[in-house]
N, C-alpha and C positions, 0 to 999 in steps of 0.2 A: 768217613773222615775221622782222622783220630787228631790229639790235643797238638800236634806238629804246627798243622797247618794257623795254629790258632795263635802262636809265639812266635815270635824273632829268632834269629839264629845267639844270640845273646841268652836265651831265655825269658827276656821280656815280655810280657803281653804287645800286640800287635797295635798299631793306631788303632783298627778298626776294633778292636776287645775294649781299649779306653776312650773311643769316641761314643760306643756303645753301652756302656759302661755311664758314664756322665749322663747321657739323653736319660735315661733312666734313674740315674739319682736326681736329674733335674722334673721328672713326669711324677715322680715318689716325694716329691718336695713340699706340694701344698696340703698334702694329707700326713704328712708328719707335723707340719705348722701345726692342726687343728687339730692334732692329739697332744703335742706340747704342752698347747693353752687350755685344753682339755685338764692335763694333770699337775704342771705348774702354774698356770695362770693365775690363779687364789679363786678365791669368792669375792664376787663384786656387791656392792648394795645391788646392783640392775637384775644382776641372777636370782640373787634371792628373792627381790619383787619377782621375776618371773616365775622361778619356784614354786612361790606362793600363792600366785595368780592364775597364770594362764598355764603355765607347763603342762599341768593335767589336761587340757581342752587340746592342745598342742595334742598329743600322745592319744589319747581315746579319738581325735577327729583321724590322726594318720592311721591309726590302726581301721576303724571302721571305714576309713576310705579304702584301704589296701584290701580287707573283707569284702568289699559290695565289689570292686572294681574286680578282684580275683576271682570269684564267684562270675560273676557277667562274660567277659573275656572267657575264662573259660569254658561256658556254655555256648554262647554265642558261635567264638573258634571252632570247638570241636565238632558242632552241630553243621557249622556249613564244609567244612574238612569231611568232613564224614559221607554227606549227600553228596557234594562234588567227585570225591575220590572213589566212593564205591557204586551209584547210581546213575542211572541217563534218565533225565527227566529236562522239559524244557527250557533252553536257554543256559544249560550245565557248562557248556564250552563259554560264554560269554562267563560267566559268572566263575570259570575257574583262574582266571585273571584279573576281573574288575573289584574281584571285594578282596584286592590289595590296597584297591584306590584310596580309601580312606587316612593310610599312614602318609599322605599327603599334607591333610588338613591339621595344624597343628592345634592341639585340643584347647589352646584358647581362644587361636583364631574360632573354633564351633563354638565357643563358650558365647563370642561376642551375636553372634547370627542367630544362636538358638534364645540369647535376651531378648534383642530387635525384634523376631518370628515371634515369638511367645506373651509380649510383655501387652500391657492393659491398651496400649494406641496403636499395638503390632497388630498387623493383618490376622491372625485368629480370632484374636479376642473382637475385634474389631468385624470382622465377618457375623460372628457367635453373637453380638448384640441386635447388629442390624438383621440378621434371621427371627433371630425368638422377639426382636421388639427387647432387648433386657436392658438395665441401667447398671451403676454400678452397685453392688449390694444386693443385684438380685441372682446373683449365679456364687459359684466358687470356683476358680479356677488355680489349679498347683503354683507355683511359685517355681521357676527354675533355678534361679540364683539362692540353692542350699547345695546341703552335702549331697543327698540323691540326685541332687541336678550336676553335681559335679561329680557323681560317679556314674552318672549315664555319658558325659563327655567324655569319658575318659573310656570306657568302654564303647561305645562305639569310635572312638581311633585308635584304639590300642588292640583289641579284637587279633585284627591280620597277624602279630605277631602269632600267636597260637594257633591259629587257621597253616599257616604258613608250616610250622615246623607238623602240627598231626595230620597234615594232609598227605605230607612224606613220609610221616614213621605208618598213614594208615596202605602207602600204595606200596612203600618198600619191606613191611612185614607185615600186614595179615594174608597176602595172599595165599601162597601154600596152606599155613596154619586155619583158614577160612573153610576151602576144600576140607582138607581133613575133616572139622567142626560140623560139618552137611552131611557129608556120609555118615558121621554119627547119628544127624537125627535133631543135630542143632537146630532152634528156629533160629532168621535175624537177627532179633531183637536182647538174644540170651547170648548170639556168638558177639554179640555189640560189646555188650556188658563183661562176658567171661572171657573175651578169646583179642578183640582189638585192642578196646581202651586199656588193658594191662600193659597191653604189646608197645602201644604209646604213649605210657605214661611220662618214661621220661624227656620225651618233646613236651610234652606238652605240661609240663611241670619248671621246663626250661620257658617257655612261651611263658607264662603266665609270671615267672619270676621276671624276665626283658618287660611286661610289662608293666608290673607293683615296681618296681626301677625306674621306669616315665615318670610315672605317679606320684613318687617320694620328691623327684626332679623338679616336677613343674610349680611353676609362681605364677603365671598369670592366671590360670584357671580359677585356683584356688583364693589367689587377691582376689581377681573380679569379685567371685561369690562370697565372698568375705566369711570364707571357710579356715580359721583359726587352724595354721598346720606348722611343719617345724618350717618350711620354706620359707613363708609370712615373716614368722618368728625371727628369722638370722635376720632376715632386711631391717625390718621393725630394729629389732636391736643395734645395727651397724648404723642405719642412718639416720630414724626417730630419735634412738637413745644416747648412740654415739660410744657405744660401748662393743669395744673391738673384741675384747675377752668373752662378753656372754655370747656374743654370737657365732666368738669361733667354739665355746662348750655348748650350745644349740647344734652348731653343724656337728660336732662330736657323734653328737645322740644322733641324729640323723647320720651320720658315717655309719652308726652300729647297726641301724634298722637296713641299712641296704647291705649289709654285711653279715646278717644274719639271715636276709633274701637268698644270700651267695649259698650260705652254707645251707641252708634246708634245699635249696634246687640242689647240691650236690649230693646230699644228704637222701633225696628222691631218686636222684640217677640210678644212686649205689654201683656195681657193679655189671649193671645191664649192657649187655650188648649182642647187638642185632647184624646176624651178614647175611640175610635171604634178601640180595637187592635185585636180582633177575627178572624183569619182566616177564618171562615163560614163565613165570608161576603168578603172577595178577591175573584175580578170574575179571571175569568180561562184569561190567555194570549192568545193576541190575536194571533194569527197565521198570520206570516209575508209572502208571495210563492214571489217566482217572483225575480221584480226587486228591491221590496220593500222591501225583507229579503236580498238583495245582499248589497241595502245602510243601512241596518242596522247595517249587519258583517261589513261593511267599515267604518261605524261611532263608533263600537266602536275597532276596529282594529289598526286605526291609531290613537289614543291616548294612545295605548297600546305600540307599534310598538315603537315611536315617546319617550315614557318616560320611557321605560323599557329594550324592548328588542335590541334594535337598541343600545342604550348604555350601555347595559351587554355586550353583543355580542363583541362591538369594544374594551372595557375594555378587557375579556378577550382576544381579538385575540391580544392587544398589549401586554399584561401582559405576552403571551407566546410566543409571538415575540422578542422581545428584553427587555423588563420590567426593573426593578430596576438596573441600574449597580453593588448598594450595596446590592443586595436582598441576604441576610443570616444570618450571626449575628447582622447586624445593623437592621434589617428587625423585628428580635427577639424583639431585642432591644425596636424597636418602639411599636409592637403585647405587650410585658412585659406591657410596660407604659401606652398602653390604655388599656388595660383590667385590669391596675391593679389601675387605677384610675377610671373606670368604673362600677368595681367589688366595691368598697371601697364606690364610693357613693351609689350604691345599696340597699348596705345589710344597710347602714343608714339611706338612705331615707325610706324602708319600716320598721326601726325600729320608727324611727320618725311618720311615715304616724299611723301607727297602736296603736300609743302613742294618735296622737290627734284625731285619729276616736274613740277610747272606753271612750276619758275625754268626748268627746262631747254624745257618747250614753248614760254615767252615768250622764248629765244633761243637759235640756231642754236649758237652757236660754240663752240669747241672746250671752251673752259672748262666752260661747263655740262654736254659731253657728262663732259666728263672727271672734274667731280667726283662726277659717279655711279657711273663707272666704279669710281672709288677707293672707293667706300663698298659698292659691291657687289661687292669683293674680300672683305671679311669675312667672308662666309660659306665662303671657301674655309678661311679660318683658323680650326686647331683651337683650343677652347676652352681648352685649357691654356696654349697660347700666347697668346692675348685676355685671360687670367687675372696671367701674370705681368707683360705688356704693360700691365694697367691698374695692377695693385699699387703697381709699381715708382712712375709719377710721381705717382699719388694719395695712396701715403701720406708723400709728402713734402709736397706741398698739404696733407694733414691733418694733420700734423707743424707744418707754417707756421700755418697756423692756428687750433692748437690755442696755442701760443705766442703769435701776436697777440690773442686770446680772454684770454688769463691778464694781457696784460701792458696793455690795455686796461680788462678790467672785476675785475683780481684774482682770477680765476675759474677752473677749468683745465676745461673743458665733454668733454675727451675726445675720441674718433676721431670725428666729425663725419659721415667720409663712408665710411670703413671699417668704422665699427664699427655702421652702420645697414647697409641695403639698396642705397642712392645707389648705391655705388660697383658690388655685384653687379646692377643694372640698365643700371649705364653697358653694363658688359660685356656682357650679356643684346642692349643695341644693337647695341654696335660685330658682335658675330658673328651678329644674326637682321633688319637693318635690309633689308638687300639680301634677303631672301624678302616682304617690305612692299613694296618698293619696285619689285620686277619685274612686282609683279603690277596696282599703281597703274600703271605706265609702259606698261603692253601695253591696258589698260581707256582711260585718258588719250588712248592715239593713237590709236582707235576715235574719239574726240568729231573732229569735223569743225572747220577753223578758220575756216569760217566763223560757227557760233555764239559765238565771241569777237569776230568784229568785230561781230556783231550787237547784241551785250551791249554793246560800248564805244558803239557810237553808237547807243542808249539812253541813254548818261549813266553805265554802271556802267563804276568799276574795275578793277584787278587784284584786287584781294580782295573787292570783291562779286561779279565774275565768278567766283570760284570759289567762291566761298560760296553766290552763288542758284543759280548754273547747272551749274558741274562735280559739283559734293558732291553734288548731288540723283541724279546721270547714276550716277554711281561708288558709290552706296551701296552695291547687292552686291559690288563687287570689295571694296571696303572691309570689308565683313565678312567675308569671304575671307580678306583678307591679313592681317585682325588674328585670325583662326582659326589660320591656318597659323603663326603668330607663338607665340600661344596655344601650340598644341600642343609647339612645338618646343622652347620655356622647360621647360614639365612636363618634357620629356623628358631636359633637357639633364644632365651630369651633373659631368663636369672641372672645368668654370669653376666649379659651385653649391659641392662640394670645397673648391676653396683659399681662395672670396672668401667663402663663408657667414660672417654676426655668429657669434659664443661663444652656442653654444645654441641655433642656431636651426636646424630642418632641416626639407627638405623630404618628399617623395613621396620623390623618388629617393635621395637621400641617404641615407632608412631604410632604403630597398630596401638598396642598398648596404652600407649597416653590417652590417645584419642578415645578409646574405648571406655577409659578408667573417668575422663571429662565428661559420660552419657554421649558423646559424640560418634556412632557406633554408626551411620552412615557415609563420615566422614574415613572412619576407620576403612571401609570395606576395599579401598583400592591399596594401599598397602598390605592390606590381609591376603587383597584375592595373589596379590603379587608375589607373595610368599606359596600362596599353594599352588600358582599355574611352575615355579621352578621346583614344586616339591615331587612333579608329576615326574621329570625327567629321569630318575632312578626308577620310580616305578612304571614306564616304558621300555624300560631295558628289561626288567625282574618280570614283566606281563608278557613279553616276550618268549623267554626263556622258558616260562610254565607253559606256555601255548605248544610250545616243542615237546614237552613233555605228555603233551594228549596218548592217549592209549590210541 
């Protein structure tokens, strides 16, 4: 396609180059806010107390969180990537599917299960007395609500990402390179070390940056355990202290640290690239007998165990034990809210996605590449920072126009765009548009470009081309990308927080409240209700790998 197709017979850029165009200066919008107020905003008295306070705890808790949980994940990952993709030992088929299950549960929802399980009147502790006869003060038992308890949650649900990508750099290139390594003389353990984990490095250096990006993201985990991080810090700031400037130079600092995630994972890739994808050269798995297919099932069993089914399980035995005191209409109530703010960014986000995949396949140039790029940075941006990124210039537009509303019809109509949903869908965009949008862009360049020249000369256009001929091709990716959209809104928890209307909450929000009140068996039917819909992508994705068996 050359720049033709992309212009007006005028010379003009096309509607679709400045529809395209906008969505992208409007997904680029709350992360310029919070650099703004970053470099113009001043110093506040609030900053400098935090400066002088807590910033340090803030910064040494994010970094040693992003260390223990980058370390974990990564071992975890690569270790059952490894046994699944290169070995046959028992239950290897079952488990090359189910230890995805985990990125179901979201790591607060574990946070709140694994206090309930673990805590001094939770069934452990409570077992551990009545066995030895102990009282309190005659044992020691850890404490989960610290930082190593919050980077053991975060680690086992963020795991999969890494499992996920070195399980395909380990089946799509060490095969060939493996052979060779054996006729040399190679043992296992040396071709592990010298010949694979090189080969997939940069999976799995991608994998572990997707998951220190969860990490930086998440606020309930880290509130519950009252783990001091920058997440805390912007909320604390925005609604404790009321001070919109420090929290949008909070998110700042937090924009840097996931953007410096960005560039060391690119920075690992370098220029690596891998085409041995051919299945004739995958050797056959090795056959695990003994004791050494016993720790295999046990290496990948207790990650499975530990981030899936141990807190399904407890979710539902509380959810049918005594669960919501309100579970009914308010239960409705909250199911309404989140699917129908979930539903609503969906069906936009993959309207949006499919808008800027076909401006960018009707032309090469940098531009189009670029503004996707920019829109599919958002997803690297935590929600708190998307949050106070949208606040800051929306409620001055609803401010403006609440005043031209009064001063026009007498009227004073109120927050128009804050004090509905608008403004918590913008944001819902701006951070889940780029999960729409990759999955349209990779379906998109599958279509051959000849079937567009065949449609123009029939007579059709750019918009009936992709109305009779792409939309029909892309309908499954399409309900794919508006699935994973789906899900990911239920899920979401930071942004839902500070941009929710007065009174309105959702699935997670209850979970949350309820949790943050000690009410953590009240919690569990909301929670479990989040992760029985978080499974629905991950039946699709258990699927698709099940097809990929050798």
């Amino acid at each position: 396609m050359t720049d033709k197709h992309f212009l007006l017979r005028s010379g003009r850029p096309s509607a679709l180059v400045v529809s395209a165009f906008i969505v992208a200066l409007l997904a680029g919008l709350p992360v310029a806010s919070v650099g703004f107020n970053l470099f113009l905003g001043g110093t506040t008295e609030t900053w400098a107390h935090l400066a002088s306070t807590v910033l340090p705890d803030y910064v040494l808790n994010s970094l040693a969180l992003c260390a223990g949980v980058g370390v974990g994940v990564a071992i975890v990952g690569v270790a059952t990537a490894w046994l699944t993709a290169m070995h046959d030992f028992p239950g290897r088929r079952i488990f090359e599917w189910a230890l995805v299950l985990p990125l179901a549960v979201p790591a607060y929802v574990m946070a709140y299960v694994y206090t309930d399980f673990l805590q001094f009147v939770g069934p452990v502790q409570t077992a551990l007395r009545d066995f030895f006869e102990w009282r309190r003060g005659d044992y020691y038992f850890p404490d989960i609500r610290t930082l190593p308890g919050a980077m053991l949650m975060f680690i086992f649900v963020l795991y999969p990402y890494v499992y996920l990508l070195a399980r395909t750099a380990f089946l799509e290139r060490a095969g060939g390179v493996l052979e060779a390594s054996r006729t040399l003389g190679i043992g296992p353990w040396r071709a592990f070390f010298t010949v694979s984990l090189p080969l997939a490095r940069p999976a799995i250096a991608a994998g572990v940056a997707l998951a220190l990006m969860e990490t930086l993201a998440d606020y309930g985990t880290v509130a519950y355990f009252a783990v001091n991080t920058f997440t805390t810090g912007i909320y604390r700031a925005w609604f404790s202290l009321g001070d919109r400037v420090a929290s949008a130079q909070l998110a700042a600092i937090l924009l840097g640290f996931v953007l410096l995630l960005v560039v060391v994972e690119r920075i690992t890739r370098g220029r690596a690239r891998y085409h041995n994808t051919s299945t004739r050269h995958r050797p056959p798995p090795g056959r695990l007998k003994g004791g050494a297919g016993l720790l295999a099932l046990l290496a990948c069993l207790l990650p499975l165990c530990l981030g899936f089914l141990l807190p399904a399980l407890l979710l539902l035995r509380m959810a049918l034990g005594e669960g919501d005191a309100q579970f009914g209409e308010r239960f409705v109530i909250l199911a309404r809210n989140s699917f129908t703010l979930a539903g609503l960014t969906s069906v936009i986000a993959v309207g949006l996605a499919v808008l800027l995949a076909y401006s960018a396949r009707l032309s090469a140039t940098w531009l189009a590449k670029g503004l996707n790029r920019l829109v599919g940075l958002g997803y690297a941006v935590p929600g708190t920072v998307i949050a106070v990124g949208v606040l800051i210039p929306v409620t001055r537009l609803d401010n403006w126009l609440a005043g031209q509303w009064q001063a026009w019809f007498g009227i004073n109509p109120g927050l128009l765009l804050t004090g509905g949903i608008a403004a918590l869908i913008y944001a819902y965009l701006v951070r889940f548009l780029a999960v729409a949008l990759q999955t349209v862009e990779a379906s998109l360049s599958k279509i051959t470009p000849s079937m567009d020249d065949a449609a123009r000369s029939l007579g059709l256009g750019q918009g009936d081309t992709l109305r009779r001929v792409h939309v029909p091709i892309l309908r499954g990716s399409l309900f794919t990308a508006s699935l994973l959209v789906f899900v990911d809104v239920m899920k979401e928890l930071p942004a839902t927080l500070v941009m929710r209307p007065f009174n309105f909450d959702t699935l997670a929000t209850q979970a949350y409240v309820l949790a943050s009140d000690e009410r953590l068996t009240e919690a569990s039917t909301a929670a479990l209700a989040i992760v029985v819909v978080g499974l629905l992508p991950l039946i699709a994705l258990s699927r698709q790998i099940s097809r990929t068996r050798k």
